[in-house]
C-alpha positions in Angstrom: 0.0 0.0 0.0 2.6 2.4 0.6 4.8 1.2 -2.3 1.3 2.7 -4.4 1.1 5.6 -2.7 4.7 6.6 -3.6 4.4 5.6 -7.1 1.1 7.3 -7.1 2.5 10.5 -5.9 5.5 10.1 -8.1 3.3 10.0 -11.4 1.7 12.7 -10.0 4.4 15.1 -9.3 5.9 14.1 -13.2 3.0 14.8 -14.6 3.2 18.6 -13.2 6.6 19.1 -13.8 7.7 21.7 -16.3 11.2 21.5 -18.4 12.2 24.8 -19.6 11.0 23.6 -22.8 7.9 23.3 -21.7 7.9 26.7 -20.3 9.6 28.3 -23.0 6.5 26.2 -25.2 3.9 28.1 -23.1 5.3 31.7 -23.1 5.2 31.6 -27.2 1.4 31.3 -25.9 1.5 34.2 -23.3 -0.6 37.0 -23.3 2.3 39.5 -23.9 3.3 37.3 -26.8 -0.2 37.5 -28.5 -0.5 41.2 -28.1 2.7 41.5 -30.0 1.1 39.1 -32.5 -2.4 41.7 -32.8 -0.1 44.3 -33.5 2.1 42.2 -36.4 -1.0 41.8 -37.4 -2.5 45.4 -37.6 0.5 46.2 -39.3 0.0 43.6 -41.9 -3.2 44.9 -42.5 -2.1 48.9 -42.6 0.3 48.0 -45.4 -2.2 45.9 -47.9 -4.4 49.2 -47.0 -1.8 51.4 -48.4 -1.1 49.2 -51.4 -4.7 50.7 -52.1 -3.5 54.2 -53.0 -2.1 52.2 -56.4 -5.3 50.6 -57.4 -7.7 52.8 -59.5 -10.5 54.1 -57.9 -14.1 53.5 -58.4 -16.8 55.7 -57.0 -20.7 56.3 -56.8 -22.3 59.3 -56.2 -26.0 60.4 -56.4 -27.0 64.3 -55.5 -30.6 65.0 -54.7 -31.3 68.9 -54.3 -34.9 70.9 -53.7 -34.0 74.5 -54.9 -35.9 77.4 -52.9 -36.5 78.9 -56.4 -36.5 78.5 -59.7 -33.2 78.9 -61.9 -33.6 81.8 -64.0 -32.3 84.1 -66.1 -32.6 87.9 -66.6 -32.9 89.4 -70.2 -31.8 93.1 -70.5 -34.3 94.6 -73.3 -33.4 98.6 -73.1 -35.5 99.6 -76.2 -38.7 97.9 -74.8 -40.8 99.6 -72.2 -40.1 96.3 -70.0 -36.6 96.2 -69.4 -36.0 92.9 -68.3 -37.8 89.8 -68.6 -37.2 86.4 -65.9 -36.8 83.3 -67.9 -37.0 80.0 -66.5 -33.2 78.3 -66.8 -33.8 75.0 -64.7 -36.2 73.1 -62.3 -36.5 73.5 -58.4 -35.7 69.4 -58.5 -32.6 68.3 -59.5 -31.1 65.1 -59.8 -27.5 63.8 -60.6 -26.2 60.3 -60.3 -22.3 59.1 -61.1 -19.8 56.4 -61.4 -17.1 57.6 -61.8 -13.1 56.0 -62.0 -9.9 57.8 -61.4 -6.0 56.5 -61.2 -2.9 58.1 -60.3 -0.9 58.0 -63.1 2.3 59.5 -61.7 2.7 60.9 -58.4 6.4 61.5 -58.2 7.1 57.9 -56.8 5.1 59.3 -53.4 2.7 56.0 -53.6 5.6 53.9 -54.1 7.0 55.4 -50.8 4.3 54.9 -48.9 4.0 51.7 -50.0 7.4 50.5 -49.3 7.5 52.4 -46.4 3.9 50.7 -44.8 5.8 47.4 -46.1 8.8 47.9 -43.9 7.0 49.2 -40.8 5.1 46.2 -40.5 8.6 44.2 -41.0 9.8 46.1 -37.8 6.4 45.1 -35.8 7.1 41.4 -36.6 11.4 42.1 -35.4 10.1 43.8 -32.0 7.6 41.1 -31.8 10.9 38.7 -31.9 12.3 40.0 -29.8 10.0 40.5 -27.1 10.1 37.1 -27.2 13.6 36.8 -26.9 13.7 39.1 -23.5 11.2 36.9 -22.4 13.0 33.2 -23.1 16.4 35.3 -21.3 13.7 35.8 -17.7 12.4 32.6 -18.2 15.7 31.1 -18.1 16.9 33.3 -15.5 13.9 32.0 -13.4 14.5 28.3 -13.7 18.0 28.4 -12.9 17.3 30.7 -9.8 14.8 27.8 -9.3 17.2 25.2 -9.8 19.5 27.1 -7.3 17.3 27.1 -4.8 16.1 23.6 -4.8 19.5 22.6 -4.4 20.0 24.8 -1.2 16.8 22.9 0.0 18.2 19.4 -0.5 21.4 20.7 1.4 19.5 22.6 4.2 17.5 18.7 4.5 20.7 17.4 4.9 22.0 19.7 7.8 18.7 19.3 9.2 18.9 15.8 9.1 22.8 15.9 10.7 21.8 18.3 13.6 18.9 16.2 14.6 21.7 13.2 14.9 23.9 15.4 16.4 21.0 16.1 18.9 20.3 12.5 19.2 23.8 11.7 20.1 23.8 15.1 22.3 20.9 13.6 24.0 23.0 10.4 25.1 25.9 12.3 26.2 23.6 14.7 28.6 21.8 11.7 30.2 25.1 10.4 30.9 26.1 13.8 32.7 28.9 14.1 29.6 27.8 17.3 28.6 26.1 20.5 30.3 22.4 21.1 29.2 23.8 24.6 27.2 25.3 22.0 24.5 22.0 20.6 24.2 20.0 24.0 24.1 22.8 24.8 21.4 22.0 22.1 18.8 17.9 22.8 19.4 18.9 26.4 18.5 20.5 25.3 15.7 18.0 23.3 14.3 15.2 25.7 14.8 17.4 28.4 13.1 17.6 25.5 10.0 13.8 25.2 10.1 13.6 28.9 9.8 16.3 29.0 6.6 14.2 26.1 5.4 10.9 28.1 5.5 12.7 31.3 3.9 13.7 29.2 1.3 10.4 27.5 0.1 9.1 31.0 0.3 11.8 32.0 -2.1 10.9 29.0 -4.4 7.1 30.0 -4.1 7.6 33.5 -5.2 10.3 32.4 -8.3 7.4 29.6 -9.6 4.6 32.2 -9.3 6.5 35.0 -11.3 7.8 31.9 -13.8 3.7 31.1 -13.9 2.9 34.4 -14.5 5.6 35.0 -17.2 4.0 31.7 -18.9 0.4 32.5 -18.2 -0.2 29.2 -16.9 0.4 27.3 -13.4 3.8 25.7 -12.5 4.2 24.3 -9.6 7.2 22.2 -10.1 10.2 22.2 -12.5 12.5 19.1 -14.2 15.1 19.5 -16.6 18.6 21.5 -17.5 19.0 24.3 -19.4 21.9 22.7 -21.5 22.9 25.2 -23.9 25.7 25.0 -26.0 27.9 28.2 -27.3 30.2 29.1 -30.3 33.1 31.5 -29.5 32.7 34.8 -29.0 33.3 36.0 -32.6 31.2 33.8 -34.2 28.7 35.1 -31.7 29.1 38.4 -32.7 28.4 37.5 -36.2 25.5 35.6 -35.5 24.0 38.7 -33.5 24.7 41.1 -35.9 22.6 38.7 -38.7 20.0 37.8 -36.4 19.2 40.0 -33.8 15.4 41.4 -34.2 16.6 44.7 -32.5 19.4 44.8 -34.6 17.6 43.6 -37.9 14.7 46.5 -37.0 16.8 48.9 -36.8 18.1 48.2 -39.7 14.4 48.4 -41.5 14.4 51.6 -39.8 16.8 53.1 -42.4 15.1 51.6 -45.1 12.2 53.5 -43.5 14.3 56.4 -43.7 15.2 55.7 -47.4 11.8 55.6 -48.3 11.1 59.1 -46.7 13.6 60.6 -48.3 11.7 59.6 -52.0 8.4 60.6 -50.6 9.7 64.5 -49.2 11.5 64.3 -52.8 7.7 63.8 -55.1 7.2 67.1 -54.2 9.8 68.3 -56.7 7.7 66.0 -59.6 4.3 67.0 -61.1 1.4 65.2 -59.8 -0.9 63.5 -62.9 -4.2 61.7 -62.1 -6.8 60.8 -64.9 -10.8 60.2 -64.1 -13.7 58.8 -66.1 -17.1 58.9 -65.1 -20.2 58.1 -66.1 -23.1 61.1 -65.4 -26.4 62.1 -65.9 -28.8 64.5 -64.3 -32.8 65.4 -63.9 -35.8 66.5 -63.0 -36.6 63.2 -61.7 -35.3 59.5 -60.3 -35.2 58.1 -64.2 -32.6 61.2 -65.0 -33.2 61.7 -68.0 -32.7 65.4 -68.2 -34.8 68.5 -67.0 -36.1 70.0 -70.3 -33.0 72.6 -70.3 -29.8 71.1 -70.1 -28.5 67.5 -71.6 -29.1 64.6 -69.6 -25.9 63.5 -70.2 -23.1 64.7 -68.7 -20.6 61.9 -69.0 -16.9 62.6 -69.1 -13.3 61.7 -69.0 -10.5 64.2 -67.6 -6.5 64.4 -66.7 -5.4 66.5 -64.4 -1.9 68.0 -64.1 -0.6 69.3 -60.9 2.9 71.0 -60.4 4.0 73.4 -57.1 6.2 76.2 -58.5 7.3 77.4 -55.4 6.1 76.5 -51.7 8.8 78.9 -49.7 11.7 76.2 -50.0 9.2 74.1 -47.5 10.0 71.0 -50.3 14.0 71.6 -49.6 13.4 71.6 -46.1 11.5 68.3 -46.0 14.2 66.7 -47.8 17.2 67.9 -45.7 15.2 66.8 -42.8 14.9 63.2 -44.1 18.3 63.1 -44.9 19.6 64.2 -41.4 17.4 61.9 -40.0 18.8 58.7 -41.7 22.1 60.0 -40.5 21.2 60.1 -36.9 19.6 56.5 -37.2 23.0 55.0 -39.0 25.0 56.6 -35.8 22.2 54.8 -33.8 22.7 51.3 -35.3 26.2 51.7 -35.2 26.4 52.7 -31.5 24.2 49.9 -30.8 25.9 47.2 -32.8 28.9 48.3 -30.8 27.2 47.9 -27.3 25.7 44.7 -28.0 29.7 43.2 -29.2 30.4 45.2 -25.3 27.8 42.9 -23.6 29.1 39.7 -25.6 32.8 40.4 -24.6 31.6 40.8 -21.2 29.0 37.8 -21.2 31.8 35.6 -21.7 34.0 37.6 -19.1 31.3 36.8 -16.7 31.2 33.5 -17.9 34.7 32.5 -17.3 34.7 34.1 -13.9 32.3 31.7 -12.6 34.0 28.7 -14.1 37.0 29.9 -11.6 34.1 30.4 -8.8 33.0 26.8 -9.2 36.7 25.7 -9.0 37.5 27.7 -5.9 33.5 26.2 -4.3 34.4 22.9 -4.9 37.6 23.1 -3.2 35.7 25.1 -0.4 33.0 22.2 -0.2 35.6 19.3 0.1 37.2 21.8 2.9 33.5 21.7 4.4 33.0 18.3 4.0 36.6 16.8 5.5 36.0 19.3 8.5 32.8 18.3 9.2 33.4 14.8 9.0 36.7 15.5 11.2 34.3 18.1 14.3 31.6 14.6 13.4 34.5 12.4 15.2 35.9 14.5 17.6 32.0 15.5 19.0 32.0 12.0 19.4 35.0 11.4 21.3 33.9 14.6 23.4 36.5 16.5 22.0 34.4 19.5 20.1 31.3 21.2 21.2 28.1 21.3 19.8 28.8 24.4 18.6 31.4 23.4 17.0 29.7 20.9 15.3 26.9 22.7 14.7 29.0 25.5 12.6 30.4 22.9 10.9 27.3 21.2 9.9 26.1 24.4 8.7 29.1 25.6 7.1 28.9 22.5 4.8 25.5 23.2 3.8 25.9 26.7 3.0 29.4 25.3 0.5 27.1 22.6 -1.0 24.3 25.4 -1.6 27.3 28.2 -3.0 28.5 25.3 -5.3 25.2 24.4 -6.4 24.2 28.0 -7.1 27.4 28.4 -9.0 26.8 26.0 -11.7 23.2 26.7 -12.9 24.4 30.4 -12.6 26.8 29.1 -15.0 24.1 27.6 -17.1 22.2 30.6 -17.2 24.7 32.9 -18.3 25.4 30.4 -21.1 22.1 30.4 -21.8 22.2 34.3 -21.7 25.2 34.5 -24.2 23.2 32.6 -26.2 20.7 35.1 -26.3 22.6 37.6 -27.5 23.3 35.9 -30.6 19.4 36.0 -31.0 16.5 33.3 -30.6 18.2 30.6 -33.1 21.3 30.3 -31.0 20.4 28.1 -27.8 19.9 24.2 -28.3 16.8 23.7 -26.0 
C-alpha cells in the first residue's frame, strides 16, 4: 500500500513538472506574446491598405437637391418699355447620379513610398515582436536556474537538518550520561530551529520564483525538471550571429530603409502630380434622370489633371534635408548599438569564465567543508568539540554545498544568456 502511494504520488508530481522547454512552449502562448502578435497583425493589414492608394479608384455618387426657387435668367431689353424679362433656366428638383473612376498615373514615386515604407514598418512590428520574445525566453531562463538554485540549497538545508537532529540525538545520550552540560544541548535545538527557519525562507523563495515563472508563462507551474543545457560558439562567431539575427538589430536596420523611403516621398514634391478620371453622369428633374427639359441629360466625361507646385517657400527643400539628417542620426544609432551589443558579448563571456574559476575555488571550499565536518563529526564523538562546534560545521557545509550548487546553474544561465545575445536561433533547447 505504501509502495502505491509513492508511485502514485510520483506519477503525479511528473505529470506537473515543467522543463524549460515546456515553459519556453507556453510563453510563445503568453498573453504579452499574443499582443505583440495583434499588432504584427494590424501592421500587416495597414500595409495591404496602403497598397490601395495604387489601385484605380471606383466611385458612386447620387446628389438630390430641392432648390428654394426657380433657376432663372434675366434678359436686359433697353429699347422695350419692359426692361428685363425672368426666364426660367432649370427646375426646383434636380437630380445627378455618377460612377465615376480615377487612377494616379504618376505621383512622383510618393505612392511607391508609402508603399514601401507601410511594407517595412510592419517588418519592424514582426522584429520587435521577436524580440519581445527573446527578452522573455532570457527571464524565463533566469527564473528556472534561480529555481534550480534554490532547490539545491533545499536538498542541502534537509541534509544539515537531518545531521543536527543526529547530532541532537547523540547530544541527548551524552547529557543523560552527565557528559555534557544542558547549554550544549539548548545549542544544537537552537540550531536546528534556526535551520527550520532558513528552510521556510527558502520555500518562500521558491514560491515567489514559480509564481512569477507562472505568470511569465500564463499558466500554473508548480514544479520544475530538466537542465537548461545550452551549448555556445566563441565569441566572434557570436558576434556574427548577432549582428545577422538580432530582431533589435535587424529592426533597426528596417528603420533606415524606412528612412530611405522618406527621403523619395519628401523628394515627389519636386515632380508634377498627374491623375486621370472617367465617369459616367447624368442628371434630372426626376429618379429616371433623363434630363430637365433645359440642359442634356448627359453629362458623361473623362478628364486628366496636371498638378505641379512652382514654389512652396523652400518648405520642399526643407523636408528633404530633414529626411536626410534623420537617416544620418539612425545610421549613428545602429552603429552605436551594434557596438554595445559586441560590449555585452565580450563581457558575457567575461562573466562566464569568472564563474568557471568560482565553481573551481566552491568545490575546493565544499571538500574543505566536508573533510572538517566529517573530522568536528569524530571529535564531537570522542567529546573532543562542542556542539557548537559541530553545529558551525554542519552548517558551514551546507551553505558550500548550496554556494556550489548555485554556482553551476548560474553558470548555465549565463550560457544560456550569451546565447541570447546571438538572438533566438542560438540556444539548443
Amino acid at each position: 500500500m505504501i509502495r502505491y502511494l509513492l508511485v502514485t504520488t510520483l506519477l503525479s508530481f511528473l505529470s506537473n513538472a515543467h522543463t524549460l522547454k515546456d515553459i519556453l512552449h507556453h510563453i510563445d502562448k503568453s498573453p504579452a506574446l499574443k499582443s505583440a502578435d495583434m499588432a504584427v497583425i494590424a501592421s500587416k493589414e495597414r500595409a495591404l491598405a496602403t497598397k490601395g492608394l495604387n489601385m484605380p479608384s471606383i466611385d458612386i455618387d447620387f446628389k438630390a437637391i430641392h432648390l428654394k426657387d426657380t433657376p432663372t435668367m434675366i434678359l436686359h431689353f433697353p429699347a422695350l418699355p419692359i426692361p428685363t424679362s425672368d426666364l426660367p433656366m432649370g427646375s426646383r428638383d434636380n437630380f445627378e447620379g455618377e460612377i465615376s473612376i480615377s487612377y494616379p498615373l504618376f505621383s512622383g514615386f510618393a505612392i511607391t513610398s508609402k508603399i514601401e515604407q507601410s511594407r517595412l514598418k510592419a517588418e519592424q512590428s514582426r522584429l520587435k515582436r521577436k524580440d519581445l520574445q527573446r527578452e522573455l525566453y532570457l527571464k524565463a531562463i533566469e527564473l528556472f536556474g534561480s529555481i534550480k538554485s534554490i532547490e539545491s540549497a533545499i536538498k542541502a538545508q534537509k541534509k544539515a537538518k537531518k545531521a543536527m537532529q543526529d547530532a541532537l540525538k547523540k547530544a541527548k545520550g551524552f547529557y543523560s550520561n552527565g557528559l555534557i552540560p544542558p547549554s550544549e544541548l539548548y545549542n544544537i535545538k537552537a540550531k536546528l530551529y534556526e535551520i527550520d527557519s532558513t528552510l521556510a525562507k527558502t520555500h518562500s523563495q521558491k514560491t515567489k520564483l514559480l509564481n512569477m515563472l507562472s505568470y511569465l508563462s500564463d499558466t500554473k507551474i508548480r514544479y520544475i525538471e530538466g537542465q537548461i543545457n545550452t551549448k555556445i560558439p566563441s565569441a566572434k562567431i557570436l558576434k556574427q550571429l548577432a549582428h545577422k539575427n538580432r530582431s533589435d538589430i535587424l529592426a533597426l536596420k528596417r528603420v533606415l530603409n524606412i528612412n530611405d523611403e522618406q527621403i523619395k516621398l519628401a523628394k515627389s514634391t519636386l515632380y508634377p502630380k498627374v491623375a486621370l478620371k472617367a465617369g459616367l453622369k447624368r442628371h434630372g428633374d426626376t429618379l429616371s434622370l433623363n434630363g430637365d427639359g433645359y440642359t442634356n441629360a448627359d453629362n458623361s466625361y473623362i478628364a486628366m489633371d496636371i498638378n505641379y507646385n512652382l514654389y512652396s517657400g523652400g518648405k520642399d527643400i526643407h523636408n528633404i534635408e530633414s529626411a536626410r539628417y534623420l537617416k544620418l542620426s539612425n545610421e549613428s544609432k545602429l552603429i552605436d548599438y551594434i557596438n554595445r551589443v559586441d560590449t555585452d558579448i565580450d563581457n558575457a563571456y567575461s562573466d562566464l569564465t569568472a564563474l568557471r574559476y568560482q565553481l573551481k575555488s566552491a568545490s575546493m571550499q565544499l571538500k574543505a567543508q566536508r573533510e572538517y565536518y566529517k573530522l568536528t563529526l569524530g571529535r564531537f564523538e570522542n567529546q573532543m568539540a562542542s556542539a557548537d562546534e559541530l553545529s558551525r560545521a554542519i552548517a558551514s557545509l551546507a551553505n558550500a554545498k548550496a554556494k556550489k550548487s548555485a554556482i553551476i546553474y548560474s553558470i548555465e544561465v549565463q550560457k544560456a544568456r550569451i546565447g541570447l545575445l546571438g538572438g533566438l536561433g542560438v540556444n539548443n533547447r
